[in-house]
C-alpha positions as CSV (number, residue, x, y, z in Angstrom):
1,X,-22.6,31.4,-9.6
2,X,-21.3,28.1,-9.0
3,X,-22.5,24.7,-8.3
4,X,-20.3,21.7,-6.7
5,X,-21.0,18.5,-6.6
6,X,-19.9,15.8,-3.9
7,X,-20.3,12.4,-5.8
8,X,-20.1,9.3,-3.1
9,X,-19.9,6.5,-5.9
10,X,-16.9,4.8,-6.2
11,X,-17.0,4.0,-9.8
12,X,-17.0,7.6,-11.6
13,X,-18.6,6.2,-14.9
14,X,-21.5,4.5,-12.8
15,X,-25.2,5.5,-12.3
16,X,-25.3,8.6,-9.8
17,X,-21.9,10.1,-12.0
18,X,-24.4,9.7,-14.6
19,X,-27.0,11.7,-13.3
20,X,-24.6,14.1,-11.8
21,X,-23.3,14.8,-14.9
22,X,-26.9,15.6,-16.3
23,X,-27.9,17.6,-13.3
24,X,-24.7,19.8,-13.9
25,X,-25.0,20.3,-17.6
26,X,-28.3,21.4,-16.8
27,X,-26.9,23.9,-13.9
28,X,-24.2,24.9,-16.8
29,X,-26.6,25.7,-19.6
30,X,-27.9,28.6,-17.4
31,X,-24.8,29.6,-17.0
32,X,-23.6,28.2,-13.8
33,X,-19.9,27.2,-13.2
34,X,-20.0,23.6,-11.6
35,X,-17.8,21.2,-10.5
36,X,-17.9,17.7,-9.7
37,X,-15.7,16.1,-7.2
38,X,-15.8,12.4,-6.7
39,X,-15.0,11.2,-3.2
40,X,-13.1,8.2,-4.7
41,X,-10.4,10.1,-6.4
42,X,-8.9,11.9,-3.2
43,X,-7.2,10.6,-0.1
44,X,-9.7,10.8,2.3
45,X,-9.6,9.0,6.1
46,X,-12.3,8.6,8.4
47,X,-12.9,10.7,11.5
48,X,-10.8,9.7,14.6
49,X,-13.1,10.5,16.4
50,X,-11.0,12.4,19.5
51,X,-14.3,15.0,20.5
52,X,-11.4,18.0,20.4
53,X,-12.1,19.1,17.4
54,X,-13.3,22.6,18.5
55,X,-10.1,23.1,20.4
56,X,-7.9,22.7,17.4
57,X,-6.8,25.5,14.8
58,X,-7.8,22.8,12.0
59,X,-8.1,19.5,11.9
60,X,-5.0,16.7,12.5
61,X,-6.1,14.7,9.9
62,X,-4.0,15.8,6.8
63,X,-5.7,14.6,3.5
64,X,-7.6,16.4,0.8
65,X,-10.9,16.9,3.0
66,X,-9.7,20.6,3.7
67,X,-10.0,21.2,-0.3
68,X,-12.8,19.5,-0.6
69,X,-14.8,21.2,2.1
70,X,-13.7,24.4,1.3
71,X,-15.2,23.9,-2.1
72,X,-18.4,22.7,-0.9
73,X,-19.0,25.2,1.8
74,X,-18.2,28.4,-0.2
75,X,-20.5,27.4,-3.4
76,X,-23.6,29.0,-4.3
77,X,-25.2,25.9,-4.7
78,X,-24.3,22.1,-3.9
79,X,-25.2,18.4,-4.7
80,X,-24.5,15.6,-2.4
81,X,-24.6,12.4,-4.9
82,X,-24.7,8.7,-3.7
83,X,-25.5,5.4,-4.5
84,X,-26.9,2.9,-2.0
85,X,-25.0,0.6,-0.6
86,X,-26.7,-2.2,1.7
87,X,-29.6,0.4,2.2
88,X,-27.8,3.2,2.8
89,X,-25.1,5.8,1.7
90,X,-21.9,4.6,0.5
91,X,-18.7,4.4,3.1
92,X,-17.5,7.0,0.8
93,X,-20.4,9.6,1.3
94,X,-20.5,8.7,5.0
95,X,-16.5,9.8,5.3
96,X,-17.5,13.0,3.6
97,X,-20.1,13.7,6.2
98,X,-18.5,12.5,9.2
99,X,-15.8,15.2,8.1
100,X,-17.9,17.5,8.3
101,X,-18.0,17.7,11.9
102,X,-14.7,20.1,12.4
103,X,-16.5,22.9,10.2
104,X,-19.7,22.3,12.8
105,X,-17.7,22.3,16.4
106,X,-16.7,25.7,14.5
107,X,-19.4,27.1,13.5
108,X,-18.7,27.2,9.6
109,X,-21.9,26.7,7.3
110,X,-22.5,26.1,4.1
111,X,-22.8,29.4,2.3
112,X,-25.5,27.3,-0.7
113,X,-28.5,28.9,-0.8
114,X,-30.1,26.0,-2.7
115,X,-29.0,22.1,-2.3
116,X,-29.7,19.2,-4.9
117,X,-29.5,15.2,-3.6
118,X,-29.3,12.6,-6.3
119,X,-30.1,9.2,-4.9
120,X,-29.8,5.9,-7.1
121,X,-31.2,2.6,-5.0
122,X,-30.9,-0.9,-6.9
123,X,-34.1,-1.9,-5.3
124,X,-34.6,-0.4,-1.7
125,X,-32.7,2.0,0.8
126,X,-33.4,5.1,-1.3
127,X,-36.2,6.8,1.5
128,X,-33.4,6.2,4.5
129,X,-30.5,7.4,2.4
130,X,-32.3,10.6,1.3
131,X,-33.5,11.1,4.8
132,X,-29.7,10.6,5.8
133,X,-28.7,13.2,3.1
134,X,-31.5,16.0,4.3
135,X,-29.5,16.0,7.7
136,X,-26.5,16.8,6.6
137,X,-27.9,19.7,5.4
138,X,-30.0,20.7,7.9
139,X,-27.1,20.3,10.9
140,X,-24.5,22.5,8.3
141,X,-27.0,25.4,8.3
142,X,-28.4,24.8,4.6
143,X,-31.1,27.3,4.6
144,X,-34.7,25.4,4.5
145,X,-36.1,22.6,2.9
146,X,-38.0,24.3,0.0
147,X,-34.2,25.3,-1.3
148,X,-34.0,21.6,-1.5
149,X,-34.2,19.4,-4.5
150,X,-33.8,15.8,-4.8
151,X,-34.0,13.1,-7.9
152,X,-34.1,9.3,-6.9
153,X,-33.9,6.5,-9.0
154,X,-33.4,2.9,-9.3
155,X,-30.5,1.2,-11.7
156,X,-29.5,-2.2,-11.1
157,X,-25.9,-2.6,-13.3
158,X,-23.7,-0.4,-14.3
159,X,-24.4,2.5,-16.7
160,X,-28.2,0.9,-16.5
161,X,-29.4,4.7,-15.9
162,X,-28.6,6.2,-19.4
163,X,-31.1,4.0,-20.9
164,X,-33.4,6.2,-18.3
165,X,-34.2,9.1,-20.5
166,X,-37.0,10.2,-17.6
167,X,-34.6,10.3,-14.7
168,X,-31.9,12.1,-16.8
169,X,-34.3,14.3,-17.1
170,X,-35.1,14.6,-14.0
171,X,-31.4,15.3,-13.0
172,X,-31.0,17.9,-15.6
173,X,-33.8,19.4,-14.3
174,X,-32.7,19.5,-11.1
175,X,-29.3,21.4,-12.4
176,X,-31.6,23.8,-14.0
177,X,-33.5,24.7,-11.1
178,X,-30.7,25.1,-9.0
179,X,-29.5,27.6,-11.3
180,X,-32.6,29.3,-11.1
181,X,-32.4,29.8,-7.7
182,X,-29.0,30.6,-7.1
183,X,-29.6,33.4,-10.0
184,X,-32.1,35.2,-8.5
């Protein structure tokens, strides 16, 4: 059993890392393997954009999205991570999902058969970035919705969230309950 998650911040000690990190010692504790890839270490363009994808082998763009996809469609369970940025996803989580379009024109789904998302807002944008994060899912074939669990949760500066004992909680709940359900 194994657990990936796909961690948008790009500061990898910051809130949402933080979380993520609880949500996959929880998942670990059960016995999980996990893995936690942040966007902002890999080399990672945008989407050009050309509407041929389908008609290609694999995609032009040579980076490490291939690696990176691979991992996330072929876990037992997954975690997309993000803080908000200006009430929304961050440029890097939007990348990742964009990306995501060449496995689509091709048919390829996620094989998870449950899905974590781990929000963290400064003040508002939290309800449009989950909402954001649910389709991604849903258009990559993620089974249904009640495979889904979510933690959000509002930090202002950095590392502000490990003084949150409730929301790491929370997010090593969440790891737990993934394992649960990927275990049965």
């Amino acid at each position: 059993m194994k657990i990936v998650a796909i961690v948008g911040s790009p500061r990898p000690k910051g809130n949402t890392s933080i979380l993520v990190d609880a949500a996959l010692e929880g998942a670990a504790a059960l016995g999980c393997e996990v893995e936690k890839i942040m966007l902002c270490q890999h080399k990672i363009e945008g989407c050009r954009g050309h509407d041929r994808c389908s008609t290609y082998e694999k995609c032009k763009i040579e980076d490490d999205i291939p690696m990176i996809l691979d991992k996330f469609r072929t876990a037992d369970g997954t975690i997309l991570a993000t803080p908000v940025y200006y009430y929304n996803m961050t440029a890097q989580m939007k990348t990742f999902i964009d990306r995501n379009y060449f496995s689509y024109t091709h048919g390829i789904r996620l094989k998870s058969r449950c899905m974590g998302l781990i929000v963290v807002a400064g003040g508002s944008g939290d309800d449009i970035t989950i909402r954001a994060l649910r389709r991604c899912f849903r258009v990559q074939g993620g089974n249904t919705p009640e495979n889904w669990l979510e933690v959000t949760g509002y930090a202002s500066g950095l590392g502000d969230v490990k003084n949150n004992h409730e929301l790491i909680d929370k997010a090593r709940d969440l790891g737990r309950k993934m394992a649960e359900r990927i275990g049965k």
